[in-house]
N, C-alpha and C positions, 0 to 999 in steps of 0.2 A: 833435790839438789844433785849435781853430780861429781864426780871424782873431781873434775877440773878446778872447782871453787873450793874443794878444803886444805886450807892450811896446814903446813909443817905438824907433826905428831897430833893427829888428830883420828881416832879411832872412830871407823863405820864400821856399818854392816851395809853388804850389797844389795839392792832390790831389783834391778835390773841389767839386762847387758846387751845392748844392740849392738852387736857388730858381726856383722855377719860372716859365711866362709869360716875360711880355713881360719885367719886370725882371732873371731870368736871361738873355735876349737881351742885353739891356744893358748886362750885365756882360760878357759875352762881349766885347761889341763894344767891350767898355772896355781889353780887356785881361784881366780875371779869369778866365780857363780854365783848367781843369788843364795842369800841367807850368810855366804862368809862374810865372819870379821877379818879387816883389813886395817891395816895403821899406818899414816901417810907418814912417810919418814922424811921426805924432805919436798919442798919446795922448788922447782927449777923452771919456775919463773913462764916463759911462751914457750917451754920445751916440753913440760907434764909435767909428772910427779914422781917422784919414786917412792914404793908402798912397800909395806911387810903382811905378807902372810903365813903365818908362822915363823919359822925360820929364815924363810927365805924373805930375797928382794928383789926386786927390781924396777928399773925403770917401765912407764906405759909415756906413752906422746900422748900430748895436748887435743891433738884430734880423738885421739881414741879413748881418755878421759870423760871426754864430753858427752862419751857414746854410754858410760854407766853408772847407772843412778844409785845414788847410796843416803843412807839416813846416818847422823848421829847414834852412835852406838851406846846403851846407855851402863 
């Protein structure tokens, strides 16, 4: 499954992240790499998602959702 299909407050864990370049860096550097837990804090619909990793937040776009694979976190 990926980022783009889970629903508002719904906690993964990462398995993958394709996105390459420099915005994959920054994902990295956000927190988004495989093995983190992440918890989708809200829903925004054809826009992405906005996630919590630890502390922080932020919004990811819809395209770039789609770019990482995440399993139910258990």
């Amino acid at each position: 499954m990926d980022l783009a299909s889970c629903p508002a407050r719904t906690h993964v864990r990462i398995l993958a992240v394709d996105v390459p370049g420099a915005a994959g860096l920054r994902l990295r550097e956000l927190g988004l790499r495989p093995g983190a837990l992440v918890e989708v804090t809200h829903d925004v619909r054809a826009q992405g998602r906005v996630v919590a990793v630890g502390a922080e937040r932020f919004a990811v776009d819809r395209p770039t959702c789609r770019r990482i694979d995440v399993a139910l976190a258990a």
